[in-house]
C-alpha positions in Angstrom: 0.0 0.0 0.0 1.4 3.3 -1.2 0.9 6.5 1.1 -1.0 9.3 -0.1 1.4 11.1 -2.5 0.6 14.6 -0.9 2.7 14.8 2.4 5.4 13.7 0.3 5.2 16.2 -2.4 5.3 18.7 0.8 8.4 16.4 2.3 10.1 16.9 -1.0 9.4 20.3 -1.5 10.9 21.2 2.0 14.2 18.8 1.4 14.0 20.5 -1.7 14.9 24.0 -0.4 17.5 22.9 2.2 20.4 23.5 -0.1 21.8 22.4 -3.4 23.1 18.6 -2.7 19.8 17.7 -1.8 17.9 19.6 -4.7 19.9 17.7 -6.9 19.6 14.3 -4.9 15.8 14.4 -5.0 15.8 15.3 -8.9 17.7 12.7 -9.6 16.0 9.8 -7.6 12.9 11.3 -8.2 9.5 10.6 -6.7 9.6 9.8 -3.2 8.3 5.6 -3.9 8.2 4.9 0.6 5.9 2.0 1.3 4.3 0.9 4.1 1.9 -1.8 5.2 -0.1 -0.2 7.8 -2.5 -2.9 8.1 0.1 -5.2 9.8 -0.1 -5.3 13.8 3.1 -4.1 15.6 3.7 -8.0 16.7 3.5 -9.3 13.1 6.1 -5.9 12.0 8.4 -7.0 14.2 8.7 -10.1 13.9 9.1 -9.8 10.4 11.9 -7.3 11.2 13.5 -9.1 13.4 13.7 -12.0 10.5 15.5 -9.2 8.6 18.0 -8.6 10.9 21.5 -8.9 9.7 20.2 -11.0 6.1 19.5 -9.7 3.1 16.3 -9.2 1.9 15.7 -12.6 -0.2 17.0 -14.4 2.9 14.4 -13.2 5.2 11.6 -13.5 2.6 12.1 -17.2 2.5 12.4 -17.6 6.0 9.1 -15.6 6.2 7.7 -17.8 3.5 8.6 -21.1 5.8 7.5 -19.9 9.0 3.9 -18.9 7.6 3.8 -22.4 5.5 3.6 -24.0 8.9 0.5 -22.4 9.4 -1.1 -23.0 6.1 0.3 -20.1 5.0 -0.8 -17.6 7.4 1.0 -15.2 9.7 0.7 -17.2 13.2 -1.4 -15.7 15.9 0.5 -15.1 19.0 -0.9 -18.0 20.5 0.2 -20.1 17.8 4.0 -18.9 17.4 4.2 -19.5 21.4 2.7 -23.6 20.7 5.3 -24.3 17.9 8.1 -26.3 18.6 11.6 -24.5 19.1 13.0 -26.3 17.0 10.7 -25.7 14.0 11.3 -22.4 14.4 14.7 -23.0 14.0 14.1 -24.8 10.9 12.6 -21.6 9.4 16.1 -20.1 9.6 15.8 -18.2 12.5 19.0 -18.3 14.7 18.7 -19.7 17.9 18.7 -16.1 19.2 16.1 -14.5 16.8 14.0 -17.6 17.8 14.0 -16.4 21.5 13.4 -12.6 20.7 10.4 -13.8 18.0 8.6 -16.0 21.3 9.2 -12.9 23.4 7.3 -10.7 21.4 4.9 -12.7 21.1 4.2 -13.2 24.5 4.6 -9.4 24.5 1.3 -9.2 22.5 -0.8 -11.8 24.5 0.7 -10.0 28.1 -0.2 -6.4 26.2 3.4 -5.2 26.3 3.2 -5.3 22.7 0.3 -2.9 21.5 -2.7 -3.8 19.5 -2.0 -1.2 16.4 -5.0 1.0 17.7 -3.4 1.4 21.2 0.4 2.1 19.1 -1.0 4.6 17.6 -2.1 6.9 20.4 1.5 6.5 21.7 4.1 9.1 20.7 7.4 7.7 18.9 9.5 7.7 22.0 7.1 6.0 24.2 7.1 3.3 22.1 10.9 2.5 21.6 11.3 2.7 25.2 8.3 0.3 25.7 9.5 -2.3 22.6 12.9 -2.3 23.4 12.6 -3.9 26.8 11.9 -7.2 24.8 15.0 -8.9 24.6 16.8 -8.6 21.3 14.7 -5.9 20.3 16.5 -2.5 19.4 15.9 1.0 19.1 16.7 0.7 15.0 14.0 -2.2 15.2 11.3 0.1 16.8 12.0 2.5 14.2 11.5 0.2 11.1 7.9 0.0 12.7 7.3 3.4 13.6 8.7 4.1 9.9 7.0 1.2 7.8 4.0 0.1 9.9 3.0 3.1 12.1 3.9 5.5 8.9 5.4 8.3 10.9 6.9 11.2 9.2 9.7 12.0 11.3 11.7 9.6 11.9 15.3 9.2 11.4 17.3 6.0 12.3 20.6 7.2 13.0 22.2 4.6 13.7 21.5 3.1 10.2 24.6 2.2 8.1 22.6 3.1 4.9 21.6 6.3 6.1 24.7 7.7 7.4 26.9 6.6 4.0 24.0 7.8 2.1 25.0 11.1 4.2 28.4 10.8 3.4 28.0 10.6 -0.2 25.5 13.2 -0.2 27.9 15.7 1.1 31.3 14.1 0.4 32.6 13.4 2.9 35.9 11.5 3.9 33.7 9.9 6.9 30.6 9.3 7.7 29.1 11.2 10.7 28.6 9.3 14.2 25.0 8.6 15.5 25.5 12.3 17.5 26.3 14.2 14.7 23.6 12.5 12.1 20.9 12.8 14.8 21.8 16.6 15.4 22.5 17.5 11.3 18.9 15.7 11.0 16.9 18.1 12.6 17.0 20.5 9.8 15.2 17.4 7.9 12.2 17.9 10.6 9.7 17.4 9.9 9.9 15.0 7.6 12.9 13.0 8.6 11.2 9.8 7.2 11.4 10.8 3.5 14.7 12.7 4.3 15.8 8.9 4.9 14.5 7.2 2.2 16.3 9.3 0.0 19.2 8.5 1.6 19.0 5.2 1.3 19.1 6.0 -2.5 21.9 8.3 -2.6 23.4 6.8 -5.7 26.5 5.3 -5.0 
């Protein structure tokens, strides 16, 4: 599902007028093209983000694709993931590791740690990092893939994404790329549309 095209024109517009760099990053990517599947529950987005961890993108399809054929195809209700077998988790692909953080957050949803997508939304961005990331092996870069592609917020800005910061780098230049510090303080001129500001980093031609 694509977002309404009309906050991004406005989020383009403004990069648009920061400075020259990014004028000429944005008309050369062209139209902003961010996706998000709003529809998913914040258990389901994580999980799936946590599958993403660390693998590339065909990797954690299929492992997607494997855990779901174990339900007839379907994403597995809480309940469900929780009476599987560890170990045909683990046949899926997910690491030992991911398989404990994947059971945690789903007894996060059935204990209400884990927001129903209704309750996520009346929750500000922060609020819910610091309430996600108390599930073990869930990070602050993991909240923000769901505040970003599941709770579509406009201002976000993962900082401590590698993909972001070289994008930066090239953008600019650089001889290194800034430090989480620096990329979260140089970001608030991208306010307050810091989510498009990072998609278009992430396709800072390279």
């Amino acid at each position: 599902m694509l977002i309404n095209t009309y906050p991004f024109q406005q989020a383009t517009e403004f990069l648009t007028s920061l400075d020259a760099d990014w004028a000429q990053l944005i008309a050369t990517v062209g139209e902003c093209k961010f996706e998000q599947k709003s529809e998913r529950e914040p258990y389901e987005a994580l999980i799936r983000a946590v599958a993403y961890q660390q693998l590339h993108a065909k990797a954690a399809d299929a492992i997607i694709k494997r855990l779901m054929a174990i339900y007839g195809d379907a994403f597995p209700a809480p309940s469900q993931l929780l009476a599987t077998d560890f170990d045909s988790l683990r046949a899926c692909g997910f690491s030992a590791r991911k398989t404990v953080t994947i059971l945690g957050i789903a007894q996060g949803a059935i204990s209400g740690l884990v927001p129903s997508r209704v309750i996520a939304h009346t929750m500000t961005d922060e609020d819910l990092i610091v309430r996600l990331s108390s599930l073990k092996g869930i990070g602050r870069w993991t909240v923000e893939m769901l505040l970003m592609f599941t709770m579509a917020r406009m201002d976000v800005l993962p900082a401590d994404d590698f993909g972001i910061v070289q994008g930066y780098k090239r953008l600019k230049n650089l001889e290194l790329a800034p430090k989480r510090k620096e990329i979260t303080e140089i970001g608030k001129a991208w306010s307050p549309y810091r989510t498009i500001a990072s998609w278009y980093l992430w396709h800072v031609p390279k």
